[in-house]
gemmi code that builds the backbone of each chain (N, CA, C; Angstrom):
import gemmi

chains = {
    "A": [
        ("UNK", (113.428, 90.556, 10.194), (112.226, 90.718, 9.349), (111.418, 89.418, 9.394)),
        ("UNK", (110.295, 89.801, 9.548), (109.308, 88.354, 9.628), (109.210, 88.022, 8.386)),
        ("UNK", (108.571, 86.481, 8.174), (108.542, 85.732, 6.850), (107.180, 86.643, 6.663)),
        ("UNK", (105.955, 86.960, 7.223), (105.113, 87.304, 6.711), (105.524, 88.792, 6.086)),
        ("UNK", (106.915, 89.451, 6.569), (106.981, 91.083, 5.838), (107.802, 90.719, 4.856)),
        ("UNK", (108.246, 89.291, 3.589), (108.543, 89.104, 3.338), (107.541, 89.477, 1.410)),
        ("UNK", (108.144, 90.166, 0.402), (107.132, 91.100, -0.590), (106.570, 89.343, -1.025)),
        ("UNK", (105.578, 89.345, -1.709), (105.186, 88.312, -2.438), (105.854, 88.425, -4.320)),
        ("UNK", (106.517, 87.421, -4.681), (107.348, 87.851, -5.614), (106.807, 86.804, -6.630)),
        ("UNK", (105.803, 87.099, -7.871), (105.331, 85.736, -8.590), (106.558, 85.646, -9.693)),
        ("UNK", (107.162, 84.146, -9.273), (108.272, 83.549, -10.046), (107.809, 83.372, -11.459)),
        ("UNK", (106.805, 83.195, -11.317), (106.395, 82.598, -12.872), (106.785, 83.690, -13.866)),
        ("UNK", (106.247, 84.821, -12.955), (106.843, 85.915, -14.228), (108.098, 86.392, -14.571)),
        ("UNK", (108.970, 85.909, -13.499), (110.173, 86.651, -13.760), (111.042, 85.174, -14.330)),
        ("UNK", (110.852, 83.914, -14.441), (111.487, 82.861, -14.808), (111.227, 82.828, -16.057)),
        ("UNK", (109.834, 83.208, -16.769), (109.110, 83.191, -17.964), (110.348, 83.702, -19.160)),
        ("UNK", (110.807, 85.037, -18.920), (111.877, 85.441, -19.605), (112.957, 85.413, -19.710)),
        ("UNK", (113.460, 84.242, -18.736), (114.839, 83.983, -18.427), (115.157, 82.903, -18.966)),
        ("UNK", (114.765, 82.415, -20.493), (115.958, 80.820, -20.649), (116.998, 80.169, -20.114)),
        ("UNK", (116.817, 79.230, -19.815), (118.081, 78.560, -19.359), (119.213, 78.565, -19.906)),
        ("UNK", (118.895, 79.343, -21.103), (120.340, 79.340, -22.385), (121.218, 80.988, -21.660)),
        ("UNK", (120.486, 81.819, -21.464), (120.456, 83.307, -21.277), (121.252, 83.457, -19.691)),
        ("UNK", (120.653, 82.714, -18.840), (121.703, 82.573, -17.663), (121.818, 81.815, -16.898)),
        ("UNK", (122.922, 81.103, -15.973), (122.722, 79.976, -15.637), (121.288, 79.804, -14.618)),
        ("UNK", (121.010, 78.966, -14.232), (119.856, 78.634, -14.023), (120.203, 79.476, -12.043)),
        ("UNK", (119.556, 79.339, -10.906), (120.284, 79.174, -9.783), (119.420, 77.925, -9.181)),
        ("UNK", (120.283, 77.551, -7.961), (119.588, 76.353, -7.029), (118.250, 76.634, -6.773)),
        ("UNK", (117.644, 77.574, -6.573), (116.568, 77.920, -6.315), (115.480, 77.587, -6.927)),
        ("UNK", (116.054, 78.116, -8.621), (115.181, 77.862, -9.432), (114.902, 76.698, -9.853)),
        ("UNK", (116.143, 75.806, -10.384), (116.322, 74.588, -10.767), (115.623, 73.451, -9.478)),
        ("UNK", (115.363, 74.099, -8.228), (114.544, 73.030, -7.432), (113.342, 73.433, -7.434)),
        ("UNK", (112.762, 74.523, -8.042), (111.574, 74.695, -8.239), (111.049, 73.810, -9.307)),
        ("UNK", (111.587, 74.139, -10.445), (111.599, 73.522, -12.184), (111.786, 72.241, -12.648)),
        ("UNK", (112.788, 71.657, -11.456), (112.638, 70.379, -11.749), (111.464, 69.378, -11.639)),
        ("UNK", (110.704, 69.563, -10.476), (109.508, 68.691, -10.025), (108.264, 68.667, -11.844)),
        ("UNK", (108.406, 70.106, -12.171), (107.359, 69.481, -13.303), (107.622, 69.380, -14.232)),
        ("UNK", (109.222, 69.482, -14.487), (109.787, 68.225, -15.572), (109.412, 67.148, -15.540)),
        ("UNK", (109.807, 66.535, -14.311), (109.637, 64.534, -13.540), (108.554, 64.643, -13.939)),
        ("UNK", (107.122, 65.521, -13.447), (106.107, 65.001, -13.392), (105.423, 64.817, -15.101)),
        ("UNK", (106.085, 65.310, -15.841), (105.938, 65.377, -17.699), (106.713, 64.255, -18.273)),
        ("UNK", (107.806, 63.942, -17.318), (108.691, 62.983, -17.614), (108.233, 61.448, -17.877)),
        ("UNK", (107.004, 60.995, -17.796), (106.635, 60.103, -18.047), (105.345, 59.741, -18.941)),
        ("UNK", (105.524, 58.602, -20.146), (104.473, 58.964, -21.127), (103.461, 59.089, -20.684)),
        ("UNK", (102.199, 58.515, -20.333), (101.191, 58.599, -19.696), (100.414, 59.867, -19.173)),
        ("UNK", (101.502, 60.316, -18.346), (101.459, 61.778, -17.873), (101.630, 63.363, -19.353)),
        ("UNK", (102.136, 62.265, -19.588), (102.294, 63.645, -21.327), (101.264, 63.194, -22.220)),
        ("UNK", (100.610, 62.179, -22.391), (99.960, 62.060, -22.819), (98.186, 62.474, -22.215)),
        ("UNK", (98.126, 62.527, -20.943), (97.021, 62.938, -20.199), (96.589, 64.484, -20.596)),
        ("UNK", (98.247, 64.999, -20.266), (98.131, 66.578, -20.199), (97.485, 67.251, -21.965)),
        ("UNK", (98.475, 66.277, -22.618), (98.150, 66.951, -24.019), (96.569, 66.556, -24.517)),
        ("UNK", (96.097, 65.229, -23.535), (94.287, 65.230, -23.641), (93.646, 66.082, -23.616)),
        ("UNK", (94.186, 66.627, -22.213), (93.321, 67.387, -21.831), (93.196, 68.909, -22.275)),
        ("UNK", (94.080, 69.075, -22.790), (94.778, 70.398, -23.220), (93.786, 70.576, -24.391)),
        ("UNK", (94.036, 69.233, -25.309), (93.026, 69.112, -26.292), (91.523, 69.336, -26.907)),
        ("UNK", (91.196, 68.792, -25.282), (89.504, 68.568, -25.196), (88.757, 69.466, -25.267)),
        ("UNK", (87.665, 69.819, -26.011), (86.353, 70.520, -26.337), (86.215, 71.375, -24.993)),
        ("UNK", (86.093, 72.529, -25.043), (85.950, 73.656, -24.121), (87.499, 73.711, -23.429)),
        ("UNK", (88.454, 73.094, -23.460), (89.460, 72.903, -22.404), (89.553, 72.284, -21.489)),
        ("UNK", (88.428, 71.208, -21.373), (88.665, 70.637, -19.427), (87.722, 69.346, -20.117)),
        ("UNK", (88.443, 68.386, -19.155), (87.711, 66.996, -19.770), (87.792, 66.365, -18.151)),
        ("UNK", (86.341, 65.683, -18.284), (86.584, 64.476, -17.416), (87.320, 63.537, -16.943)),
        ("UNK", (87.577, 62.955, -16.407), (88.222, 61.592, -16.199), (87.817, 60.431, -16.979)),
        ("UNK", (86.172, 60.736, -17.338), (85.542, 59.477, -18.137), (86.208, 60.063, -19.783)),
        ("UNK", (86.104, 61.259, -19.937), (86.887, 60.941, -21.099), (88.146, 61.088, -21.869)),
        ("UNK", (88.659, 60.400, -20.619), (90.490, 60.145, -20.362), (90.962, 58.696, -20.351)),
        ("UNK", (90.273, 57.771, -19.342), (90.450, 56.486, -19.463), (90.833, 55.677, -20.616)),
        ("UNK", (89.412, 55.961, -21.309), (89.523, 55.638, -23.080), (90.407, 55.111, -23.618)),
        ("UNK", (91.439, 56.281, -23.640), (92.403, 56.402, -24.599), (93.917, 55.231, -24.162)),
        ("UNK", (93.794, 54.667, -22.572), (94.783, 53.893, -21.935), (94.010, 52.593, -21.763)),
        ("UNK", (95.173, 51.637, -21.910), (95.060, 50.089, -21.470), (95.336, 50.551, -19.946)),
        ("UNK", (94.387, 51.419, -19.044), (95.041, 51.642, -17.964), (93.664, 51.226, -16.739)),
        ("UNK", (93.782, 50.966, -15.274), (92.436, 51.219, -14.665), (92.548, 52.903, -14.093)),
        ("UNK", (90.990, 52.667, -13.830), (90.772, 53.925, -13.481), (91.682, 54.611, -12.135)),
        ("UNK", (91.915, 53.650, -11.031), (92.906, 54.649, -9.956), (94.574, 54.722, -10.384)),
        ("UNK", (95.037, 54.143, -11.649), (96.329, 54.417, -12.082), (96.128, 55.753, -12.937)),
        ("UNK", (94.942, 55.778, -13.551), (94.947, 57.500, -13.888), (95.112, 58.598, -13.093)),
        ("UNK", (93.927, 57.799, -12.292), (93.491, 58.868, -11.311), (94.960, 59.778, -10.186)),
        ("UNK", (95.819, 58.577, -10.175), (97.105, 58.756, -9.559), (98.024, 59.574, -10.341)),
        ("UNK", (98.315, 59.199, -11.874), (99.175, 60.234, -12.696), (98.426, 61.916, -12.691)),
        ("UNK", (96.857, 61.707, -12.855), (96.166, 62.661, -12.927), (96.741, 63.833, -11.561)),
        ("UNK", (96.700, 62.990, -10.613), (97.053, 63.586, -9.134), (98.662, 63.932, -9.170)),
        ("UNK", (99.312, 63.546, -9.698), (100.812, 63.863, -9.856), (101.128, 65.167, -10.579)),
        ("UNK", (99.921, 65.565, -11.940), (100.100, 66.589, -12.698), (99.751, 67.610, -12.127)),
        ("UNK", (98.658, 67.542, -11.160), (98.482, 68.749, -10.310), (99.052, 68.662, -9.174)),
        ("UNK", (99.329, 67.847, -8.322), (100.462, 68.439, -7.518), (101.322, 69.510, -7.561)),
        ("UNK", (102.191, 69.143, -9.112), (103.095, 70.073, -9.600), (102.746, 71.281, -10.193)),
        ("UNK", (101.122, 71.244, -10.239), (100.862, 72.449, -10.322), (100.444, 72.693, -11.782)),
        ("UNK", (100.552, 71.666, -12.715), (100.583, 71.906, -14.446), (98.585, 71.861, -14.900)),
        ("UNK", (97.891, 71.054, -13.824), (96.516, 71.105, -14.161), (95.623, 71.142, -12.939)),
        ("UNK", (94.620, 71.849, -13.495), (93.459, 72.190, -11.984), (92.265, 71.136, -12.161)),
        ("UNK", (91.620, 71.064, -11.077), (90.700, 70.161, -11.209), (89.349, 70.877, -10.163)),
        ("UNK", (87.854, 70.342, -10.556), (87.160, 70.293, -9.830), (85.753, 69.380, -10.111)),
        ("UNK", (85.372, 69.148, -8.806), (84.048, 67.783, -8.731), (83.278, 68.879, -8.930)),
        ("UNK", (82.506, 68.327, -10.224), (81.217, 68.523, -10.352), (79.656, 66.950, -10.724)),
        ("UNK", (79.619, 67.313, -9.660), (78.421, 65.851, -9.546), (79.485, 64.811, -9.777)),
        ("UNK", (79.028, 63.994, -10.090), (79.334, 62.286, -10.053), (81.388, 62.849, -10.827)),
        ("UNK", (81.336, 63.677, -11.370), (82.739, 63.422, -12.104), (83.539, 64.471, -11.617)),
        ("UNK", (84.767, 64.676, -11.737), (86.311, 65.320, -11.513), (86.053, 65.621, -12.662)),
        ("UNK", (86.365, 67.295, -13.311), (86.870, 67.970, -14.796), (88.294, 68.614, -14.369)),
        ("UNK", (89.202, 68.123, -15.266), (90.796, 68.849, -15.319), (91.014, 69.476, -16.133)),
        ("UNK", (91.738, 70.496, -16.690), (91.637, 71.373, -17.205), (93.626, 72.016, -16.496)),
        ("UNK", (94.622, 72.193, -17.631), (95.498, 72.256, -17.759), (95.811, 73.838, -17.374)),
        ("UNK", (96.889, 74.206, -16.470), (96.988, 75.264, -16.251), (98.136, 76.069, -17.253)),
        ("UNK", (98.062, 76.854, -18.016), (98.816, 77.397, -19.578), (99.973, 78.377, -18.964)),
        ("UNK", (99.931, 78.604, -17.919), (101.000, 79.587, -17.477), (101.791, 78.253, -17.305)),
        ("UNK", (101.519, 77.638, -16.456), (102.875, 76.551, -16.360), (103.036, 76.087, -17.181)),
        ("UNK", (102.939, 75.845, -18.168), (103.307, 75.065, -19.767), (104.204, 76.087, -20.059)),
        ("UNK", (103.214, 77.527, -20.062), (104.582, 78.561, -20.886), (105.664, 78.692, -20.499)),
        ("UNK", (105.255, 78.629, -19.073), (106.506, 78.773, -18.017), (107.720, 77.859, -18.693)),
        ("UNK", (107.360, 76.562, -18.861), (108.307, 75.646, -19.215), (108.734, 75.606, -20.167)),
        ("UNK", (108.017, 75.901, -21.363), (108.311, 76.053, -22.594), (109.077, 77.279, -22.793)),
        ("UNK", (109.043, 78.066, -22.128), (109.890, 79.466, -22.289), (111.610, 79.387, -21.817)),
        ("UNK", (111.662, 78.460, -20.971), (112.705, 78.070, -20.259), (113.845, 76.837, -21.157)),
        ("UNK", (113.048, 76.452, -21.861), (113.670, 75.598, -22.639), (113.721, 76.294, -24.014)),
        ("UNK", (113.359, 77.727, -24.220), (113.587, 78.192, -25.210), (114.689, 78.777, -26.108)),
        ("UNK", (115.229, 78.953, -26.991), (116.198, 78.878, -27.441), (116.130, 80.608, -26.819)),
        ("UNK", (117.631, 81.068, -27.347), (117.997, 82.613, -26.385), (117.041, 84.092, -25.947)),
        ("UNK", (116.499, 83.892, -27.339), (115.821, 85.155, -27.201), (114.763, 84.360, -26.782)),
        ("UNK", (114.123, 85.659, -25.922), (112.966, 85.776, -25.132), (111.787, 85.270, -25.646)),
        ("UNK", (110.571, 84.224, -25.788), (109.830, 84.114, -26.422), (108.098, 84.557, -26.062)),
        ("UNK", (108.418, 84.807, -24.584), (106.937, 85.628, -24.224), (106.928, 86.870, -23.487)),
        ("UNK", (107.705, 87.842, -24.823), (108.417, 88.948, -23.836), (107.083, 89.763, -23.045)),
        ("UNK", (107.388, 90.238, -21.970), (106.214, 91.160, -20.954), (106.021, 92.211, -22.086)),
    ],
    "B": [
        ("UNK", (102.895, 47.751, -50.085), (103.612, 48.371, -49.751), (105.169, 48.111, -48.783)),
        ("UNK", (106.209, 47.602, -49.488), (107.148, 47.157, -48.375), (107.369, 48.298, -47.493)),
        ("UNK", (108.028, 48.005, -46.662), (108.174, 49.003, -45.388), (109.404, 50.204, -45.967)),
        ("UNK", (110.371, 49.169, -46.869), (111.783, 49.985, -47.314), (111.238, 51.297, -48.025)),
        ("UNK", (109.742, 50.909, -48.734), (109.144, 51.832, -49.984), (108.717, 53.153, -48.857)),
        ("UNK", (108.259, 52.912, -47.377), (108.002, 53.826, -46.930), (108.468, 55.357, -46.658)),
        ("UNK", (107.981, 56.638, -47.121), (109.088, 57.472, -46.949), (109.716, 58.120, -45.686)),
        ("UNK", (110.471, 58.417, -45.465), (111.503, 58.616, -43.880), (110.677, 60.097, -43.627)),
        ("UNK", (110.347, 59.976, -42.716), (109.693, 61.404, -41.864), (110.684, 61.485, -40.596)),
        ("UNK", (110.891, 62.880, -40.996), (111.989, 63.398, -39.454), (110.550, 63.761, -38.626)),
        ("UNK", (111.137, 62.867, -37.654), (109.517, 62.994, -36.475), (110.732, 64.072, -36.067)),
        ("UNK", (111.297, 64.872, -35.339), (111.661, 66.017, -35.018), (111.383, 67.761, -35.553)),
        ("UNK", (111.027, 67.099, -36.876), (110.087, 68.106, -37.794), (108.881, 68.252, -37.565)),
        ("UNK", (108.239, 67.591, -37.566), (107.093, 66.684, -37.329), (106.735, 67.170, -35.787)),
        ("UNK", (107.004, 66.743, -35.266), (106.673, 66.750, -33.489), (107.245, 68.496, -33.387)),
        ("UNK", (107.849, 69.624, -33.787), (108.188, 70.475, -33.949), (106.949, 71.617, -33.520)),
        ("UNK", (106.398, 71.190, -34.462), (105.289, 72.520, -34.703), (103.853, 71.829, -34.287)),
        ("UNK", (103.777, 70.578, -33.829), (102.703, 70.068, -33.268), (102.462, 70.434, -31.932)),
        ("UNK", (102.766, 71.180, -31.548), (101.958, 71.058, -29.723), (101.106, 70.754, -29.414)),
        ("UNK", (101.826, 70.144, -27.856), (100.683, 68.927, -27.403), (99.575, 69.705, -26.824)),
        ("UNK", (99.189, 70.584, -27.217), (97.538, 71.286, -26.768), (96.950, 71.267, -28.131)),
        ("UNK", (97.515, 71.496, -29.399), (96.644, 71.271, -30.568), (96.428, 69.870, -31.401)),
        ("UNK", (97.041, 68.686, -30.822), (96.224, 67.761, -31.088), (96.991, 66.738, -29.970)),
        ("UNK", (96.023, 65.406, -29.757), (96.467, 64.791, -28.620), (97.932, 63.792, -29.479)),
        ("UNK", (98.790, 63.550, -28.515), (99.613, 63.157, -28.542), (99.826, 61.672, -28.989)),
        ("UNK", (100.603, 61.073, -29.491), (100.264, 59.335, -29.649), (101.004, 58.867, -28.327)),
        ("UNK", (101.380, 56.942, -28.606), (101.638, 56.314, -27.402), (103.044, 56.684, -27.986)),
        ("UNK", (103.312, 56.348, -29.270), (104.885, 56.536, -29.753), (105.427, 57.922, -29.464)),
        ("UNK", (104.979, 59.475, -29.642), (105.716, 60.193, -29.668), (105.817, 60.254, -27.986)),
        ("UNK", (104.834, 59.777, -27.525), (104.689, 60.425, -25.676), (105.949, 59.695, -25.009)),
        ("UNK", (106.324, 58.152, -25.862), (107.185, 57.325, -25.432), (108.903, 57.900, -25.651)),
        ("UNK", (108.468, 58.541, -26.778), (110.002, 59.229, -27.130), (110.199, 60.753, -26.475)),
        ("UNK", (109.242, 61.546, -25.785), (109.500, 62.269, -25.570), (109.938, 62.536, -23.893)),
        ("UNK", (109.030, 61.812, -23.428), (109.012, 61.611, -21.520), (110.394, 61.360, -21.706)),
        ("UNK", (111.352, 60.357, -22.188), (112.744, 60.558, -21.523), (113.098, 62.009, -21.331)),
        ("UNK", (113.357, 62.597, -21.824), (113.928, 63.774, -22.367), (113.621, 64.541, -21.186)),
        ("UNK", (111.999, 64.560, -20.918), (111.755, 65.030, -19.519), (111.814, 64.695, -18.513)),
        ("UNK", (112.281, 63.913, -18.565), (112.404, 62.975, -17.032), (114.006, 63.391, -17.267)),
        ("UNK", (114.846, 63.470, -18.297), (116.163, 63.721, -18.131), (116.496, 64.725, -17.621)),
        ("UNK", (116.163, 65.822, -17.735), (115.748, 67.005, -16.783), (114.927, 67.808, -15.625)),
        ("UNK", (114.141, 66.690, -15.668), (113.364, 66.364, -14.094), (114.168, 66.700, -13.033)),
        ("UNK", (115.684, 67.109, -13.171), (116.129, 66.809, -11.536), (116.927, 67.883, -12.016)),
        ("UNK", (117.210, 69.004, -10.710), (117.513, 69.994, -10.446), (118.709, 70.166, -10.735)),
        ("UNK", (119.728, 69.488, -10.258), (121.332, 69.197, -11.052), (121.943, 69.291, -12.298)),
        ("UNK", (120.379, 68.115, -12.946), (121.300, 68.226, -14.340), (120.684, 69.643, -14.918)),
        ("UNK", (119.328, 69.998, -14.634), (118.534, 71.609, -14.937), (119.458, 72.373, -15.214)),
        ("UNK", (120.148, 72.526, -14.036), (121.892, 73.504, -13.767), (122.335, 73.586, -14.769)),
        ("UNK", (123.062, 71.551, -15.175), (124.350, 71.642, -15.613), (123.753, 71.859, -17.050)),
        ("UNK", (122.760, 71.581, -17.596), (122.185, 72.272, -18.947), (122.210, 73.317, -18.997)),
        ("UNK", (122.078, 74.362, -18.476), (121.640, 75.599, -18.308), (123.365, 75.984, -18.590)),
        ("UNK", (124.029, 75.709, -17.200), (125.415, 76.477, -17.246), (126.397, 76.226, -18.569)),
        ("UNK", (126.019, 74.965, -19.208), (126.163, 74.069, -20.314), (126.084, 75.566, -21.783)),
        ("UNK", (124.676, 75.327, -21.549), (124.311, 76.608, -22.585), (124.823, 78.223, -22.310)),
        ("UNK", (125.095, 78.127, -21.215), (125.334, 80.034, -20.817), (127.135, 79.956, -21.092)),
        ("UNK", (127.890, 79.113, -21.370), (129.505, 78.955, -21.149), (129.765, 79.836, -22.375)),
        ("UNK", (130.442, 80.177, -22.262), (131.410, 80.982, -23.094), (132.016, 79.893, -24.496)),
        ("UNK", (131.432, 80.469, -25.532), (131.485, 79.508, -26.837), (130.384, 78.307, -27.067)),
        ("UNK", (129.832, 78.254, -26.053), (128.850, 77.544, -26.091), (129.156, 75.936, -25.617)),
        ("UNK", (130.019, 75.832, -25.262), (130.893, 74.247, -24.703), (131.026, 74.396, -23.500)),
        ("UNK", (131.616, 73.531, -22.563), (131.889, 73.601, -21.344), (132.623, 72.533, -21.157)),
        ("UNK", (133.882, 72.603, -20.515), (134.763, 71.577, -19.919), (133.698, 71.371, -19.047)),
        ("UNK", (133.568, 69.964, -18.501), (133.096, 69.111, -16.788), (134.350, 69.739, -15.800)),
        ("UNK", (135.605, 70.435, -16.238), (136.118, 71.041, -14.992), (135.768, 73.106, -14.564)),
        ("UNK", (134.644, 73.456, -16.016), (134.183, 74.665, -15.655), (132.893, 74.356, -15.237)),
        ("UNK", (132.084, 72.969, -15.016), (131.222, 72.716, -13.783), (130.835, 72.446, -12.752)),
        ("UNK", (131.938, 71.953, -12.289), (132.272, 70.482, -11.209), (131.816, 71.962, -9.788)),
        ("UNK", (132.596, 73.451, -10.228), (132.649, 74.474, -8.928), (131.249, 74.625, -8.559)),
        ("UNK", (130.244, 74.604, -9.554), (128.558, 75.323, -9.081), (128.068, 74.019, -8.230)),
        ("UNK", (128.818, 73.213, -7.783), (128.259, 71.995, -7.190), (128.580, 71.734, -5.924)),
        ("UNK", (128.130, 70.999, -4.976), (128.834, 70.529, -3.499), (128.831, 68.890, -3.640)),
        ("UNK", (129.441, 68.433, -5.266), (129.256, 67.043, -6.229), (130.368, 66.505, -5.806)),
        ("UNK", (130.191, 65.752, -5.638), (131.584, 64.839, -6.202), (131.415, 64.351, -8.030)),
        ("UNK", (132.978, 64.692, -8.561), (133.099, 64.506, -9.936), (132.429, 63.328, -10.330)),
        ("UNK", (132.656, 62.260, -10.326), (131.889, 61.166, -10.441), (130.028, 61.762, -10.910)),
        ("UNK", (129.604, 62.091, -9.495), (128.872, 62.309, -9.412), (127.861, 63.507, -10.173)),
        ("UNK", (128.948, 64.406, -11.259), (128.609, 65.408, -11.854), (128.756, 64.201, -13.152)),
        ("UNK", (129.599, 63.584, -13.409), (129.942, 63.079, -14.320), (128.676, 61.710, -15.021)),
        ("UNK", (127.983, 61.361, -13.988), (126.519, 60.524, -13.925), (125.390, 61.312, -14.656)),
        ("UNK", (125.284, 62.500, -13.945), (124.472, 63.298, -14.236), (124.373, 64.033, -16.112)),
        ("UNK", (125.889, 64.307, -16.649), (126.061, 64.400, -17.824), (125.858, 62.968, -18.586)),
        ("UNK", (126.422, 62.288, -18.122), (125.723, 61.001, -19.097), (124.521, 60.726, -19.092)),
        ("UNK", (123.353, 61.406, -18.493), (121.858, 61.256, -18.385), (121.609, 61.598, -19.322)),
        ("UNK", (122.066, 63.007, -18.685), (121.660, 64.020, -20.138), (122.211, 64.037, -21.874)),
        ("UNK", (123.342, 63.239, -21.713), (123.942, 62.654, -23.057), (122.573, 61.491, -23.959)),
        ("UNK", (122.641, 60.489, -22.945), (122.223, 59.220, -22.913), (120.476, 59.633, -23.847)),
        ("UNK", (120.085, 60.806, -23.399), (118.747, 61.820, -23.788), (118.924, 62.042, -24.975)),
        ("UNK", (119.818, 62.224, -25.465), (120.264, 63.524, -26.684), (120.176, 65.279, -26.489)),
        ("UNK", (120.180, 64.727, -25.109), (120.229, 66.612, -24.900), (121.488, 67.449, -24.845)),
        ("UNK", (122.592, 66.455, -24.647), (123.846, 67.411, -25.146), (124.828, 66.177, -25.895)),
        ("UNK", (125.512, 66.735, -26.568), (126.964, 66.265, -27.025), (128.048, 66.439, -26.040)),
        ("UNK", (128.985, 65.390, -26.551), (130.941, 65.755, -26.057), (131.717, 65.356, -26.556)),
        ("UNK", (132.753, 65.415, -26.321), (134.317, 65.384, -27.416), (135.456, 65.583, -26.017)),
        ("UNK", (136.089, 64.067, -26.353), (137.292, 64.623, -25.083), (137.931, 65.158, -26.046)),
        ("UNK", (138.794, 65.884, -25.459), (140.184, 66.516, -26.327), (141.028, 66.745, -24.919)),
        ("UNK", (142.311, 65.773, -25.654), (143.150, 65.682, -24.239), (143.110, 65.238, -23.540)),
        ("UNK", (143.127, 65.952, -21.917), (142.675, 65.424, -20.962), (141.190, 65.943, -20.645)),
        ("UNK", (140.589, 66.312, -20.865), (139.030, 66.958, -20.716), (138.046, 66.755, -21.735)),
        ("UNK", (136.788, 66.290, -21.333), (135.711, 66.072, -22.308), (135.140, 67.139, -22.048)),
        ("UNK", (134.564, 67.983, -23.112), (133.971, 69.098, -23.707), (132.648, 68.868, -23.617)),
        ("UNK", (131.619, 69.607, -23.317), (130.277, 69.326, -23.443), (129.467, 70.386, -24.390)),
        ("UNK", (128.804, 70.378, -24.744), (127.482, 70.943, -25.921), (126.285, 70.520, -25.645)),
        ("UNK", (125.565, 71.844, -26.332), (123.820, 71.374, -25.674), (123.215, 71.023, -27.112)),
        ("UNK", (122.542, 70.347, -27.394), (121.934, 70.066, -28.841), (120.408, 71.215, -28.504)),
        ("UNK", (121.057, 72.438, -29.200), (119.536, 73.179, -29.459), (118.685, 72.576, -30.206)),
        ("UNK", (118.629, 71.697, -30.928), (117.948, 71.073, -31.684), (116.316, 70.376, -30.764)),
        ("UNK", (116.597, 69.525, -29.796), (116.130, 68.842, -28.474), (115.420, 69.837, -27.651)),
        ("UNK", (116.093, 70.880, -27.374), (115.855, 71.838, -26.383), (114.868, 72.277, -27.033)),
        ("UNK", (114.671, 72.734, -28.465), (113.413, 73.276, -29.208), (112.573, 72.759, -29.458)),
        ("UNK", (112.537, 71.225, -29.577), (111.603, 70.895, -30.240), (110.939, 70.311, -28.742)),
        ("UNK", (111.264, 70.835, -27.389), (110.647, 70.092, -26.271), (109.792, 71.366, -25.771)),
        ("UNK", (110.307, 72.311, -25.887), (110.017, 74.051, -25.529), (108.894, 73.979, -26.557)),
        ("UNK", (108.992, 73.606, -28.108), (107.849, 73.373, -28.677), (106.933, 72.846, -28.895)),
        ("UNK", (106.432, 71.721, -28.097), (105.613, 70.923, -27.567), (104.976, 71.263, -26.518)),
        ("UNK", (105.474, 72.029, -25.475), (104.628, 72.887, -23.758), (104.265, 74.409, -24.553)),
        ("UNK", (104.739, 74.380, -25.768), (104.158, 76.022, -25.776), (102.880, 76.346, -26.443)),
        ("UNK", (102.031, 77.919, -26.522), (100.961, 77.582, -26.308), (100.550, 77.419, -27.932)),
        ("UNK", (99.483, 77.027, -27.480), (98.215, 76.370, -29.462), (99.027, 76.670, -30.315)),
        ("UNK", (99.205, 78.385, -31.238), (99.910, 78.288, -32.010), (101.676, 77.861, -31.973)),
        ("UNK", (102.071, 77.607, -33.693), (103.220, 77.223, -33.572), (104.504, 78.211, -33.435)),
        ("UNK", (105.478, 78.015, -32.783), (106.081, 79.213, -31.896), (107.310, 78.879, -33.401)),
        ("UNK", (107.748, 77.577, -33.619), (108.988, 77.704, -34.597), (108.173, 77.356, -36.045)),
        ("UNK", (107.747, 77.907, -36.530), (106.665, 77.878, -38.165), (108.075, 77.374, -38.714)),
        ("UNK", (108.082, 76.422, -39.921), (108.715, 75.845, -41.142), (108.687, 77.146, -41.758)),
    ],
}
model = gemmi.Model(1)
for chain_id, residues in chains.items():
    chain = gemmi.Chain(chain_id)
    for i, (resn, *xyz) in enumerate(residues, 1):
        res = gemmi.Residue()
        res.name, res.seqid = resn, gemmi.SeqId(i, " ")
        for name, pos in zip(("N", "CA", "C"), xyz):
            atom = gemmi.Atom()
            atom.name, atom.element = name, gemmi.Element(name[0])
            atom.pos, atom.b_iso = gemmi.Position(*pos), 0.0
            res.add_atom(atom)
        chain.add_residue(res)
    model.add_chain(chain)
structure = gemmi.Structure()
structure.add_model(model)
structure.setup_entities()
């Protein structure tokens, strides 16, 4: 069977209801799940996400992210780039600025997984 | 105001029902919380939490984990002290075997911080 006759299977939904309490986790998953732990795993980065999460309409600049850090602008710009890698926030240039804007399925995703037994975003 | 007069707030209460999308986060809680995620950042210990929580009684000998691994003991045994070192689980030798436990306590109040605007565990 070719990789392309291979079904397209979105994990997000089927991990969403599976706590880590409910069954053991498998290799599969746990190397998926881990990367945007690490990438939350550091203050800066938890603190960016919950900015932005925050901000007026949902999506904030970069200019009004800096602000809030004793940080320069390409050490943001780098954590900023780490959170979407992993996939947790989207971004796009509009004129002179980058707007990010946090992606909520992967939060739930994570938050559901660390949820205590019962199911917390049942389908 | 001396500091002794100040009254004790369980920031675990506190940080509980706050999610980090309904208001931005400080430098202190972001500082106390990134361990925790970074303690589970890595696919191994993901597991051994997980298999941790799914065990039968809710404990787990380190010799009903050591099999889901291609570890050396040692090397499983690093990985639980991460996750100790976090507060994400407890242990108790008894005998010859140390016992492990997951502190649901940790696990909730981190699941309740990624989850969405409203509060998922209400007081």
């Amino acid at each position: 069977m070719s990789k392309q006759g291979l079904p397209v299977v979105d994990v997000s939904e089927t991990v969403c209801c599976a706590p880590l309490a409910s069954e053991p986790l498998n290799a599969g998953e746990a190397d998926e799940l881990a990367p945007l732990f690490k990438a939350i795993g550091d203050p800066v980065r938890l603190r960016l996400l919950s900015l932005i999460a925050c901000h007026e309409g949902g999506e904030a600049c970069v200019c009004d992210l800096t602000g809030a850090f004793e940080l320069t602008a390409p050490t943001i710009s780098h954590h900023l780039k780490v959170l979407k890698q992993a996939g947790l926030i989207g971004s796009e240039r509009r004129g002179t600025w980058v707007y990010y804007w946090i992606n909520p399925r992967a939060l739930e995703r994570l938050s559901a997984i660390l949820a205590p037994r019962q199911a917390l975003f049942p389908a």
